[in-house]
Backbone as a chain_set.jsonl record, in Angstrom:
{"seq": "XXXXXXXXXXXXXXXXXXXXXXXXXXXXXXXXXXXXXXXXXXXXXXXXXXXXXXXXXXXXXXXXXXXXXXXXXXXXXXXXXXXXXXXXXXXXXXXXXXXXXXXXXXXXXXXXXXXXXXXXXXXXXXXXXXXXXXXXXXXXXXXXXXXXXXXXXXXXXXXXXXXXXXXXXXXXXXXXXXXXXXXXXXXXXXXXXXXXXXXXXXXXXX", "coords": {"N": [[-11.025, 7.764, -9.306], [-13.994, 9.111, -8.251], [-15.148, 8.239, -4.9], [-17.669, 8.87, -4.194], [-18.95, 8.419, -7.418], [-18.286, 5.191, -7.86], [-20.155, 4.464, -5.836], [-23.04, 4.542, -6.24], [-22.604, 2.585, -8.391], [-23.114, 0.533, -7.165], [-19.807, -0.82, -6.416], [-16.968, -1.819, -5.15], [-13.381, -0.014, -4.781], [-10.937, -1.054, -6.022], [-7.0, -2.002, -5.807], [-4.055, -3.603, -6.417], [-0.902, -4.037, -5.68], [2.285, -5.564, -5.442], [4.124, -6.779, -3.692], [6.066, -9.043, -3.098], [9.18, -10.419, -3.834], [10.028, -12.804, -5.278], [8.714, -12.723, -7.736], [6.329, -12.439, -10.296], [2.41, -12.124, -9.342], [-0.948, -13.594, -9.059], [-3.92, -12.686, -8.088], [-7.01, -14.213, -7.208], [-10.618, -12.78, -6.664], [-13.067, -14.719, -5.259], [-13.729, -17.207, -7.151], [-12.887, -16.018, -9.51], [-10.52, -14.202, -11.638], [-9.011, -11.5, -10.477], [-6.966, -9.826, -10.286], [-4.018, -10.3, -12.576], [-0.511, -11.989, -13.248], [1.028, -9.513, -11.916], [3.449, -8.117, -11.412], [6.612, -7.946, -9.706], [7.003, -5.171, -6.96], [5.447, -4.006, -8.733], [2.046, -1.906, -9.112], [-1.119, -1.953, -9.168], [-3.571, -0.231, -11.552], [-7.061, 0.62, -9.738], [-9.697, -1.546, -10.212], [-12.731, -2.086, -10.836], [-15.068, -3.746, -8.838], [-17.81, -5.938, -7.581], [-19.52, -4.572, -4.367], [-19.369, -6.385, -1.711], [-18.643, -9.498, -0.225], [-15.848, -10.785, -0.17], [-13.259, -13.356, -0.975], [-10.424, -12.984, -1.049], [-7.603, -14.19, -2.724], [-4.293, -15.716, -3.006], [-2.32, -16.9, -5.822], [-3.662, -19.448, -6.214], [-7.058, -21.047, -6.809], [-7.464, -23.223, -5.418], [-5.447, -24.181, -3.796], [-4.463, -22.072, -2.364], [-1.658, -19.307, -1.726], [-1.186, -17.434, 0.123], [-4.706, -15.903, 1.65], [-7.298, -13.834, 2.233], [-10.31, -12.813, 3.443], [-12.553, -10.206, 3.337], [-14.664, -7.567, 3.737], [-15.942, -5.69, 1.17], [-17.186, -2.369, 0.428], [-19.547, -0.304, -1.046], [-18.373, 2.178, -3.126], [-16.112, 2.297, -1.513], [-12.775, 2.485, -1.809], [-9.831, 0.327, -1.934], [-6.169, -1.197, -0.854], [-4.884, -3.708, -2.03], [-2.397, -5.449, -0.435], [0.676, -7.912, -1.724], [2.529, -10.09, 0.306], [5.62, -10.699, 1.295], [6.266, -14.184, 3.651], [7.295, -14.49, 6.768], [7.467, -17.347, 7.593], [8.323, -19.023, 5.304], [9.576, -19.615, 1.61], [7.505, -20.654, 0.59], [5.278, -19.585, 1.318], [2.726, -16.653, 1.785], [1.412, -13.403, 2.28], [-1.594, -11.646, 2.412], [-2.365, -8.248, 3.07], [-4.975, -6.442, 3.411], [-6.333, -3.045, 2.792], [-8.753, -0.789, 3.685], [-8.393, 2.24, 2.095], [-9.521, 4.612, 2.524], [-9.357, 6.923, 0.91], [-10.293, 10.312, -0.526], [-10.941, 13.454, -0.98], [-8.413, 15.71, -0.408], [-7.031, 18.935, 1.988], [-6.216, 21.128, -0.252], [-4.041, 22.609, 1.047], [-2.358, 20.353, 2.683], [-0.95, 17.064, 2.364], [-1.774, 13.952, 2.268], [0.239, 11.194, 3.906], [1.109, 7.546, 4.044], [2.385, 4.571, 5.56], [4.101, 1.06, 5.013], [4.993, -2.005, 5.798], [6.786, -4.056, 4.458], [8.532, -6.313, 4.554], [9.922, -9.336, 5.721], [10.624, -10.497, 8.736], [11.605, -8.94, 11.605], [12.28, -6.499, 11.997], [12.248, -3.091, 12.78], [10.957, 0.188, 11.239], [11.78, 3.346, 10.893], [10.69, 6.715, 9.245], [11.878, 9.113, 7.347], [12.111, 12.915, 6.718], [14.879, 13.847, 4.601], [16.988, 15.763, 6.37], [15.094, 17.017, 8.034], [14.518, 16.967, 11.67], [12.57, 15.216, 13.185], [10.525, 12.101, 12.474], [8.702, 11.043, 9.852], [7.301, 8.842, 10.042], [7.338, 6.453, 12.812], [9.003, 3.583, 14.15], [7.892, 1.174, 12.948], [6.473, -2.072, 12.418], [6.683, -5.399, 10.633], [4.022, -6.359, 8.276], [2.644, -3.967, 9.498], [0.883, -0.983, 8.962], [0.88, 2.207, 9.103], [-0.984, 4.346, 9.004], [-2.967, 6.981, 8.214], [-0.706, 10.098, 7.688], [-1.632, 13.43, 8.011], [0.788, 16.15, 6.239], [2.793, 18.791, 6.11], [2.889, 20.621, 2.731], [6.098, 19.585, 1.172], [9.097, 18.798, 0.047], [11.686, 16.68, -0.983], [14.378, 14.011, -0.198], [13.446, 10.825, 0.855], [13.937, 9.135, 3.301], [14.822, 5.631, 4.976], [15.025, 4.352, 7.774], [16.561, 1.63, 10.426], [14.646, 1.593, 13.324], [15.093, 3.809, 16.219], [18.207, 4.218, 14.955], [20.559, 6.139, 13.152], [21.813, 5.252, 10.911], [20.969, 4.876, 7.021], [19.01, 3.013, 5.312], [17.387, 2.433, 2.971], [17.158, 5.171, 0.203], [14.899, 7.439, -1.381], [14.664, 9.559, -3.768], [14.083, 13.884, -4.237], [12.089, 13.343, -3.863], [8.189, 15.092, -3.915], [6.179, 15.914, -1.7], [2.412, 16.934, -1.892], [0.39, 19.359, -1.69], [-3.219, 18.705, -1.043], [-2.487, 15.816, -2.331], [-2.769, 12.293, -1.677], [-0.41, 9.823, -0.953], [1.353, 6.62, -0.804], [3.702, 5.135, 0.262], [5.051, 1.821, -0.231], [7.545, -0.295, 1.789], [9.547, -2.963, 0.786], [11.328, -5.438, -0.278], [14.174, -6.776, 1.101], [15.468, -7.042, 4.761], [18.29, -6.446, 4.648], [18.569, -5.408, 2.521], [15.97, -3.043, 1.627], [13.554, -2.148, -0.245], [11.738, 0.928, -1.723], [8.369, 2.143, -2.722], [6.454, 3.523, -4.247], [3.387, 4.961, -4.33], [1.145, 7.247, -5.677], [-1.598, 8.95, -5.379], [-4.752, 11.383, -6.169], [-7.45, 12.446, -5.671], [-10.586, 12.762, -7.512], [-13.163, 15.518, -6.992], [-16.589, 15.089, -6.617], [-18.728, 15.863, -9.071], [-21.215, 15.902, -9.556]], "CA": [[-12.412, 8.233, -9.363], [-14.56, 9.365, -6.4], [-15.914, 7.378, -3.867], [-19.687, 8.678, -4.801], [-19.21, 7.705, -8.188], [-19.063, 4.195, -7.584], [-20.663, 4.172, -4.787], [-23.945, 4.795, -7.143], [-23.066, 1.95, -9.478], [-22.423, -0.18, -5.985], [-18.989, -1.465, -6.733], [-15.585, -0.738, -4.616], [-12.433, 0.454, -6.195], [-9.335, -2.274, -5.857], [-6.186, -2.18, -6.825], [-2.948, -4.457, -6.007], [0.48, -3.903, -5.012], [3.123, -6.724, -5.005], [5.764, -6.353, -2.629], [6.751, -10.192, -3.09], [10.244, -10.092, -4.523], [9.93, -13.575, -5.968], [7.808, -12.508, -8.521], [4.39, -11.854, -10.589], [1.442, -12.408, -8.633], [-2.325, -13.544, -9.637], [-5.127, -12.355, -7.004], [-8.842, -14.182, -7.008], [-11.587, -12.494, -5.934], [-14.206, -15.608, -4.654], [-13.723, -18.326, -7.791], [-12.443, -14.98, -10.496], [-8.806, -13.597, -11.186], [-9.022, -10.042, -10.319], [-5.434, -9.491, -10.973], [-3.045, -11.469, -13.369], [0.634, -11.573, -13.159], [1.323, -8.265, -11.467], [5.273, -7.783, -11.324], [7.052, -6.728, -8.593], [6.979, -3.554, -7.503], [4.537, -2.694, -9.811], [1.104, -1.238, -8.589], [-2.007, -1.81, -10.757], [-4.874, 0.879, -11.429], [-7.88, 0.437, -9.407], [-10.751, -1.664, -10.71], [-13.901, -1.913, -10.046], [-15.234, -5.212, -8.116], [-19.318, -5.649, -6.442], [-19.402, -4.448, -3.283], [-19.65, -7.834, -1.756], [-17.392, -10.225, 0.652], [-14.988, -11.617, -1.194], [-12.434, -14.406, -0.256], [-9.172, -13.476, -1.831], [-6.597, -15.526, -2.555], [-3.102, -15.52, -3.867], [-1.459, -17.935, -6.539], [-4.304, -20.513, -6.813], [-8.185, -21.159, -5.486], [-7.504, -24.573, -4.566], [-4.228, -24.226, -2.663], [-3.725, -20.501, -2.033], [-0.425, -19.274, -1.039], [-2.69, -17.178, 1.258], [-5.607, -15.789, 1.552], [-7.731, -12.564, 3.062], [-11.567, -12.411, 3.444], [-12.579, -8.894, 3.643], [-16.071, -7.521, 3.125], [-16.084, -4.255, 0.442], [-18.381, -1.485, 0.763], [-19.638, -0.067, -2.196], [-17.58, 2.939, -3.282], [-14.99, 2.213, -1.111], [-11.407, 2.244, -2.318], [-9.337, -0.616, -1.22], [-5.532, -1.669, -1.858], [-4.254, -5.615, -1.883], [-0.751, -6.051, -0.846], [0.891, -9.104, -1.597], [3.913, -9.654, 1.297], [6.291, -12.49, 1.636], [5.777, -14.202, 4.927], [8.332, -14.958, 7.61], [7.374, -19.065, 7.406], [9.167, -19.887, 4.151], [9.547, -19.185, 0.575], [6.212, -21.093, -0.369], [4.083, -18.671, 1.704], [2.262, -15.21, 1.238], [0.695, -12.699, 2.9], [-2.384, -10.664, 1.577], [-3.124, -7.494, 3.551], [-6.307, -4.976, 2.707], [-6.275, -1.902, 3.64], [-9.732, 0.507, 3.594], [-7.613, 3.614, 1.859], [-10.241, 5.932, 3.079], [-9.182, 8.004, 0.266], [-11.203, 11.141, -0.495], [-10.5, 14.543, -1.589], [-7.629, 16.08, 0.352], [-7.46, 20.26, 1.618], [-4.992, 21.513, -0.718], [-2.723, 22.865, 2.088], [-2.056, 19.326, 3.359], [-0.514, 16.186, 2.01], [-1.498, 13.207, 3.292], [1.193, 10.048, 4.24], [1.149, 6.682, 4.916], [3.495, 3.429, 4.939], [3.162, 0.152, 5.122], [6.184, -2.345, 6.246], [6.302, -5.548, 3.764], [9.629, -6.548, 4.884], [9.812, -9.954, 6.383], [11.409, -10.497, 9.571], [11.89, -8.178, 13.019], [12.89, -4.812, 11.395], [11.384, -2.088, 12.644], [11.747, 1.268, 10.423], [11.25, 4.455, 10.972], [10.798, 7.14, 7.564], [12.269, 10.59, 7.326], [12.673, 13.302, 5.011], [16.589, 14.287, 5.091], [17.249, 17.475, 7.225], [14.182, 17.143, 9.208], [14.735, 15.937, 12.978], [11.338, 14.48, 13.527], [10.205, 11.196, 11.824], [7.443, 11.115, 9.412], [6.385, 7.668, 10.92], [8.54, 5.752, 13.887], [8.493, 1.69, 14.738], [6.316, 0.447, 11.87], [6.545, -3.559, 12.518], [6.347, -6.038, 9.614], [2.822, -5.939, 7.92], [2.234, -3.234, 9.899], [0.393, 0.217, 8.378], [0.817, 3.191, 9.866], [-1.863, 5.429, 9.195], [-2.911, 8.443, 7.644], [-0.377, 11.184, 8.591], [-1.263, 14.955, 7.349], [1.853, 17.253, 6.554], [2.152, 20.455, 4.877], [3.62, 20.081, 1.354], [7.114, 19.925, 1.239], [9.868, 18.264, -1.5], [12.975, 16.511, -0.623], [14.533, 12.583, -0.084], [12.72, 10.512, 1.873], [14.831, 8.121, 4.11], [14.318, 4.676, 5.616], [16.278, 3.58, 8.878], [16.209, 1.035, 11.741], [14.14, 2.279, 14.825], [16.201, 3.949, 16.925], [19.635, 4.325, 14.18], [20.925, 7.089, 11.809], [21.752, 4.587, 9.257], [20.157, 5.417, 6.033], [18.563, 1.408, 4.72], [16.974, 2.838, 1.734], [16.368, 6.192, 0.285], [14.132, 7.826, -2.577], [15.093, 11.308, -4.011], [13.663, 14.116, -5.177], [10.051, 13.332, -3.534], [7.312, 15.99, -3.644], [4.454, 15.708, -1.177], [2.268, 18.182, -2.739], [-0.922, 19.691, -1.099], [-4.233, 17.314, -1.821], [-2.808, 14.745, -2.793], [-2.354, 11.015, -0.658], [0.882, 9.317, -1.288], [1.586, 5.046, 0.205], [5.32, 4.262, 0.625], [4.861, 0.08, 0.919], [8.958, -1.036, 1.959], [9.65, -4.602, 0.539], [12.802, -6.555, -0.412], [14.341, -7.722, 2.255], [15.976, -6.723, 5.794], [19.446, -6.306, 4.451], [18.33, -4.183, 1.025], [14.992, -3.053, 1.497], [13.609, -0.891, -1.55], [10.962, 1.721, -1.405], [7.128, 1.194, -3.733], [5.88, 4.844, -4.088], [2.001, 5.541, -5.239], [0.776, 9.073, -5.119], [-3.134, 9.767, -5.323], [-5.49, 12.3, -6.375], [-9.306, 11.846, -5.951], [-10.84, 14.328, -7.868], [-14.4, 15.68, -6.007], [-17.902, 14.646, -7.431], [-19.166, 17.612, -9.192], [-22.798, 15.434, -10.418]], "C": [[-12.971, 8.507, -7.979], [-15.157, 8.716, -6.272], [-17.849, 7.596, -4.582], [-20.161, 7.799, -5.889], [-19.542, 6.531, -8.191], [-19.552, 3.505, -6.923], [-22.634, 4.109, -5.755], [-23.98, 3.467, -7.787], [-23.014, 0.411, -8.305], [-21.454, -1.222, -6.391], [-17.998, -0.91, -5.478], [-14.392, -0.623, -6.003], [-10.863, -0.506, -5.548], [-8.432, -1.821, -6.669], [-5.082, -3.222, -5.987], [-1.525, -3.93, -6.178], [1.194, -5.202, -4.684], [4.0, -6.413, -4.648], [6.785, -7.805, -2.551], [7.727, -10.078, -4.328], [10.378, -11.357, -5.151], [9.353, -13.154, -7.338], [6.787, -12.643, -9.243], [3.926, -12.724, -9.811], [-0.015, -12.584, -8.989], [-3.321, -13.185, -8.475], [-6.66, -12.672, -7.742], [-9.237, -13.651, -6.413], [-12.801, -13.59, -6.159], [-13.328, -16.645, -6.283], [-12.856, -17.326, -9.557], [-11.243, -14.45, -10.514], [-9.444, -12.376, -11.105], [-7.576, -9.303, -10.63], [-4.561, -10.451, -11.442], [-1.708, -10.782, -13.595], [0.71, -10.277, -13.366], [3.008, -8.429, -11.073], [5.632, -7.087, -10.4], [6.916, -5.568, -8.173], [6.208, -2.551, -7.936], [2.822, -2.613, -8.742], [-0.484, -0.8, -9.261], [-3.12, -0.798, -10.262], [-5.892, -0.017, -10.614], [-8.875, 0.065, -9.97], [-11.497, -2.045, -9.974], [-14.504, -3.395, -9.708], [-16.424, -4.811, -7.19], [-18.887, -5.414, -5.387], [-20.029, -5.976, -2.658], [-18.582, -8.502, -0.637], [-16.914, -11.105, 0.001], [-13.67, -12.35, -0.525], [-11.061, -14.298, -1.47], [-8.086, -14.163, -1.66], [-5.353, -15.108, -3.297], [-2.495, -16.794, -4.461], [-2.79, -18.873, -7.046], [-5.85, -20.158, -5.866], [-7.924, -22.291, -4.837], [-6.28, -24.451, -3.358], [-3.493, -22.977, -2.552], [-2.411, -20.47, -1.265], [-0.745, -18.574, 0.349], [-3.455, -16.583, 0.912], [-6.39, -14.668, 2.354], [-9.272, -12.542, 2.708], [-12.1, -10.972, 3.941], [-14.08, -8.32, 2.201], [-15.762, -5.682, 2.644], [-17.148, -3.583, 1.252], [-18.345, -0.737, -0.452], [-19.376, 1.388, -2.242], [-16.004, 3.782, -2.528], [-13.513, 2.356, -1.995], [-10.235, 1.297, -1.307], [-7.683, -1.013, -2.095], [-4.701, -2.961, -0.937], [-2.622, -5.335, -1.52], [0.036, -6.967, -0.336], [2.419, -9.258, -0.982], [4.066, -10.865, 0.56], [5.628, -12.825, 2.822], [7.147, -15.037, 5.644], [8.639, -16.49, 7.767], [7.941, -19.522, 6.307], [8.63, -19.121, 2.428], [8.556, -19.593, -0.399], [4.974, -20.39, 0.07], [3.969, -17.292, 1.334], [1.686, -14.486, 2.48], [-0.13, -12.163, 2.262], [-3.191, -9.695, 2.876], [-4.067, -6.41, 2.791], [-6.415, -4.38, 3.263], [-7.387, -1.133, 2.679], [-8.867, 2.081, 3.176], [-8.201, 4.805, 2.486], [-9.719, 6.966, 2.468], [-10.659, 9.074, -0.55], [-10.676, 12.852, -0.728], [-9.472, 15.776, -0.426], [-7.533, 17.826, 0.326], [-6.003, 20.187, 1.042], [-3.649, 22.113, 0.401], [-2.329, 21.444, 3.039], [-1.633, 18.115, 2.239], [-0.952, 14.805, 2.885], [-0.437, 11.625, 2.682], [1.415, 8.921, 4.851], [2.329, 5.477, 4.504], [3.342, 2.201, 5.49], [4.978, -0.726, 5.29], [5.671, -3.719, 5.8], [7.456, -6.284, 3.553], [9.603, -7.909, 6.069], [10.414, -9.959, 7.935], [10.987, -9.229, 11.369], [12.544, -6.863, 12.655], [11.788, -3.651, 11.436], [11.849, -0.71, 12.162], [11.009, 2.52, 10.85], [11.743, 5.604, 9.159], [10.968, 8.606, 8.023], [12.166, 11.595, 6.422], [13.808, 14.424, 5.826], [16.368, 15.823, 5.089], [16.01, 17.644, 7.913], [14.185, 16.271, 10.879], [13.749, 14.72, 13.297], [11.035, 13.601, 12.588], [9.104, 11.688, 11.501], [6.786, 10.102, 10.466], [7.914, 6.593, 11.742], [8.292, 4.356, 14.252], [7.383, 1.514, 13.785], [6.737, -1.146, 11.993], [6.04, -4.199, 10.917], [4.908, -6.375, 9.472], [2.011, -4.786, 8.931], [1.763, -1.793, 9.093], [0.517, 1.5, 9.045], [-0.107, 4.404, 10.288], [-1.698, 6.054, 7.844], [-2.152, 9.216, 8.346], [-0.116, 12.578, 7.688], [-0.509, 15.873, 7.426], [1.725, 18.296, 5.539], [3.28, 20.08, 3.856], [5.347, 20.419, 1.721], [7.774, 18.613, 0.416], [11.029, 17.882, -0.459], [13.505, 14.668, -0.447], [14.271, 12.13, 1.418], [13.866, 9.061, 2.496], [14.232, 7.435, 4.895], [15.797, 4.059, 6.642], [15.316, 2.512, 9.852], [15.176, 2.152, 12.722], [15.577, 2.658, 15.391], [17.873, 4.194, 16.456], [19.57, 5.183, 13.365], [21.04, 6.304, 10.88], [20.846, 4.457, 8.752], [19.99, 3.755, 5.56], [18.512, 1.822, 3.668], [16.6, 4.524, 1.347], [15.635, 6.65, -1.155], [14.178, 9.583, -2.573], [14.27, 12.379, -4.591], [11.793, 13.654, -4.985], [9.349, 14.865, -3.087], [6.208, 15.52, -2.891], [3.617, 16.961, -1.62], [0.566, 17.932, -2.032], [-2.137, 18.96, -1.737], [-4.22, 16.393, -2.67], [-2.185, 13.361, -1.574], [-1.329, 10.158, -1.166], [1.349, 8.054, -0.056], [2.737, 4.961, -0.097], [4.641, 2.453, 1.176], [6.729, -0.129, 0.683], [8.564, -2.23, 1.734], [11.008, -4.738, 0.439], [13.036, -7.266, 1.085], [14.971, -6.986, 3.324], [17.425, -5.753, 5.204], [18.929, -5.403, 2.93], [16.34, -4.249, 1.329], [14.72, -1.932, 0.075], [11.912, -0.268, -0.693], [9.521, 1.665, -2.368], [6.59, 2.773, -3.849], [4.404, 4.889, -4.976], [1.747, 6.695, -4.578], [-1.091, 8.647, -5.697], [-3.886, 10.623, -5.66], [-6.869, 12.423, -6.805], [-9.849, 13.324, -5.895], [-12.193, 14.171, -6.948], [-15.439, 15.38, -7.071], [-18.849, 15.629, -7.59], [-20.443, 17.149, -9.83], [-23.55, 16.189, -9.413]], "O": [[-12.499, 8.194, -6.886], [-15.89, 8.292, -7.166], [-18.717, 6.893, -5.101], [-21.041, 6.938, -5.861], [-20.72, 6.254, -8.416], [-19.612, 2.278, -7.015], [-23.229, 3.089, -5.405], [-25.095, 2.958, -7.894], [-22.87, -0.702, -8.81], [-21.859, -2.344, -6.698], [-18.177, 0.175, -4.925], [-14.359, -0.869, -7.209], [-10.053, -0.257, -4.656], [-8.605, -1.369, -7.8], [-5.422, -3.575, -4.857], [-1.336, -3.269, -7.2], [0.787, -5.899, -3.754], [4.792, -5.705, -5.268], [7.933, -7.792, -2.105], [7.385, -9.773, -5.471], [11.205, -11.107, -6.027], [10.12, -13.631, -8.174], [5.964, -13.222, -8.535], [4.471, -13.776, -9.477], [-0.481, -11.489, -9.304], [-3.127, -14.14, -7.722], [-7.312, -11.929, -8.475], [-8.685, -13.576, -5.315], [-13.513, -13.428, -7.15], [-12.099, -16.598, -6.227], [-12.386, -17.967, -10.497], [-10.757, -14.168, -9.419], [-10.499, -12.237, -11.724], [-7.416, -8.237, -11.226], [-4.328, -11.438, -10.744], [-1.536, -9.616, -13.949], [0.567, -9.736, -14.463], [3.326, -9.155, -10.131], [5.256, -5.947, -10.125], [6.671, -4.727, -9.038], [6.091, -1.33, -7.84], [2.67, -3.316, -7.743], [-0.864, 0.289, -9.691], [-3.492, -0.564, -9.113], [-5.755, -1.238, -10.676], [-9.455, 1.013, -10.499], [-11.334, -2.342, -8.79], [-14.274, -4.227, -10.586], [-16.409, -3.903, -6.359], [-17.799, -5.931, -5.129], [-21.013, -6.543, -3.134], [-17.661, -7.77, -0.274], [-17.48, -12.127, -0.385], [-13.133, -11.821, 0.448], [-10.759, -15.084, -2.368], [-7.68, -14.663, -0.611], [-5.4, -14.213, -4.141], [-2.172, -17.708, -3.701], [-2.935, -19.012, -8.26], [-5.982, -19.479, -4.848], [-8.169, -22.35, -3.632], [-6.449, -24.67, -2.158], [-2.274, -22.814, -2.617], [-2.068, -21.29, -0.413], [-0.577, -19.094, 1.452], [-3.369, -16.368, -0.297], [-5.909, -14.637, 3.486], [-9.498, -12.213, 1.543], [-11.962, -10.753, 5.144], [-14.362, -8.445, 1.01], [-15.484, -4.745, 3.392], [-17.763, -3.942, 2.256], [-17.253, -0.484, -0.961], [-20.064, 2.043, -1.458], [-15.315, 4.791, -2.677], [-13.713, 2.216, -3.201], [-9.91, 1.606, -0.161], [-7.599, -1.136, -3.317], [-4.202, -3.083, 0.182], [-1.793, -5.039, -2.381], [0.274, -7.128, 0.861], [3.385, -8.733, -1.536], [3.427, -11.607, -0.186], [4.661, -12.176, 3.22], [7.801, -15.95, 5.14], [9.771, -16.907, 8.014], [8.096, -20.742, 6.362], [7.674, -18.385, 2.184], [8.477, -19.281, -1.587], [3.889, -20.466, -0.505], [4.849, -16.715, 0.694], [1.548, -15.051, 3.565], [0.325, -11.957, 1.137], [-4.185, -10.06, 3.503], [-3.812, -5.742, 1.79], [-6.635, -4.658, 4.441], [-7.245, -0.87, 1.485], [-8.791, 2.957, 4.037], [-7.574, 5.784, 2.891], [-9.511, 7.983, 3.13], [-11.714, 8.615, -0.987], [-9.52, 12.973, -0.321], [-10.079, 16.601, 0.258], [-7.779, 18.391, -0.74], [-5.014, 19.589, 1.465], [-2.45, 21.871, 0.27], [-1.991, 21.667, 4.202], [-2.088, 18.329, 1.115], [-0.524, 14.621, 4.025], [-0.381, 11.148, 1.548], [1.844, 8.924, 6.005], [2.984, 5.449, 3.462], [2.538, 2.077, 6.413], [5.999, -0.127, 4.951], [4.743, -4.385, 6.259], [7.558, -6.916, 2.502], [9.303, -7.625, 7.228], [10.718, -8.785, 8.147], [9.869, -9.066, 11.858], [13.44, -6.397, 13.359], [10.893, -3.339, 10.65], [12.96, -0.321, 12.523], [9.805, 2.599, 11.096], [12.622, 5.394, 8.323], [10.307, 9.152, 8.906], [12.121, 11.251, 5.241], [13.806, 15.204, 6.779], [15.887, 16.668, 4.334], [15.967, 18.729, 8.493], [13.859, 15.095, 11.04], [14.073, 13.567, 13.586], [11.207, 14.125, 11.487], [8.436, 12.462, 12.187], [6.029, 10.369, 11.399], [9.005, 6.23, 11.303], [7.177, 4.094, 14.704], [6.182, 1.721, 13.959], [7.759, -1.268, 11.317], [5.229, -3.632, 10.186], [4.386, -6.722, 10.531], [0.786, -4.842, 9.039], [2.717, -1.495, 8.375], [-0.347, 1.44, 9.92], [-0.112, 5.126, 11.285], [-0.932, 5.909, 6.892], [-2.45, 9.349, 9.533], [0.858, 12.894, 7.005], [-0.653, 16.647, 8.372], [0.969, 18.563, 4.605], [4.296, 19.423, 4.084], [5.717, 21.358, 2.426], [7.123, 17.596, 0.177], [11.298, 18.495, 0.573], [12.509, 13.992, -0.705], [14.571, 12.582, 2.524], [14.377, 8.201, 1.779], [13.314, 7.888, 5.578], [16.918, 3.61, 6.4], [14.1, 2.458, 10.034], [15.161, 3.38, 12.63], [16.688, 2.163, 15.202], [18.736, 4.341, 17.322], [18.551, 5.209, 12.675], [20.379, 6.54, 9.869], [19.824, 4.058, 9.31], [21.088, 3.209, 5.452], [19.57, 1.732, 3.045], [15.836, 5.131, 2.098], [16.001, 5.967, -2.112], [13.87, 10.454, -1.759], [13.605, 11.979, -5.547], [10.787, 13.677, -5.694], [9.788, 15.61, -2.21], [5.356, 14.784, -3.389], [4.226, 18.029, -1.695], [-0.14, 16.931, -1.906], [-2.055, 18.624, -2.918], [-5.085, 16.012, -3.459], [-1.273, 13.569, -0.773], [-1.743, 9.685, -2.225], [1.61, 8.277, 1.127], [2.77, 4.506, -1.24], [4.116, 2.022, 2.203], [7.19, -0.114, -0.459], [7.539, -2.711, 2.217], [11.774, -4.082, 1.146], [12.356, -7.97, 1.831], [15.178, -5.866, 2.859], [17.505, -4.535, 5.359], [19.694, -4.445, 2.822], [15.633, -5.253, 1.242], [15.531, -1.154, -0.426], [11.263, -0.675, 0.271], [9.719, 0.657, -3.046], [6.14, 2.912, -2.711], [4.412, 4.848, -6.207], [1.978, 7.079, -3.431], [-1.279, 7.847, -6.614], [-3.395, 11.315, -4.768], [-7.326, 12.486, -7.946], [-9.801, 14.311, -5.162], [-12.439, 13.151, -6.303], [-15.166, 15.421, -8.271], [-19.577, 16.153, -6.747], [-20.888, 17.913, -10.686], [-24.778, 16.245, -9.474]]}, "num_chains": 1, "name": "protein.A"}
């Protein structure tokens, strides 16, 4: 939905992303679940939540696995994603990221990625037969940005910094003019996999 919309009813627009390969995940917002067992991988629709500062949490309120305070803005769009964390197999990560999504010009695509891969692996993302990296050195919970390219189709490849070897790849991807498309990498160092959401915020024709 567009930003105006519920920017009007003052709510933001959430959604969640679990990149923790253990599996499902519950997310409070302040003392409320906001998301219930979310499954690997998977990538839930955006709902709507007061614009408000909210203290989320992962796994429990009393003894979160962790935790992210992060103040909405009402018709924002915002998305949760739940890492591992380099300290052990009883911890979490929860980063939020402001999508700053918004109606894209049809001759552009935009591209971002997000590195939910524990450890010291830095990746760079390609698409095969192009010399130039989409995005280069992304560090663990690191984001990369918005980066606008002109539409183009083909498999998108994940390597080391600095190495031809192919880690992971995904086939058969279209970036396709106005629309925004998040690659989050998870699993692990040694097999990472790829999380693909695509986008399309229609314009506010009230």
């Amino acid at each position: 939905p567009a930003s105006e919309v519920a920017e009007k009813r003052d709510v933001a627009l959430v959604r969640l992303v679990n990149a923790v390969p253990a599996g499902p995940v519950t997310i409070f917002a302040g003392d409320s679940t906001a998301f219930s067992e979310v499954g690997y991988r998977k990538a839930t629709a955006f709902r709507e939540i007061p614009d408000d500062r909210f203290n989320f949490k992962l796994g429990s309120t009393d003894t979160p696995l962790a935790e992210n305070r992060e103040n909405l803005s009402g018709g924002g769009h915002y998305t949760i994603i739940a890492m591992p964390d380099e300290g052990g197999a009883d911890k979490r990560n929860l980063r939020v990221l402001d999508d700053d999504l918004k109606p894209v010009s049809p001759e552009k695509a935009r591209v971002r990625v997000v590195n939910a891969v524990p450890g010291d692996l830095e990746i760079s993302v390609y698409v095969r037969g192009r010399q130039d990296p989409l995005f280069d050195g992304i560090n663990f919970k690191s984001e990369a940005g918005w980066n606008e390219i002109d539409p183009i189709a083909g498999t998108l490849e994940l390597r080391p910094e600095g190495k031809k070897n192919v880690l992971a790849s995904l086939p058969e991807v279209k970036f396709e003019g106005g629309k925004s498309y998040t690659f989050v990498v998870a699993g692990t160092a040694s097999k990472p996999e790829i999380i693909k959401i695509e986008d399309d915020v229609v314009k506010d024709l009230s």
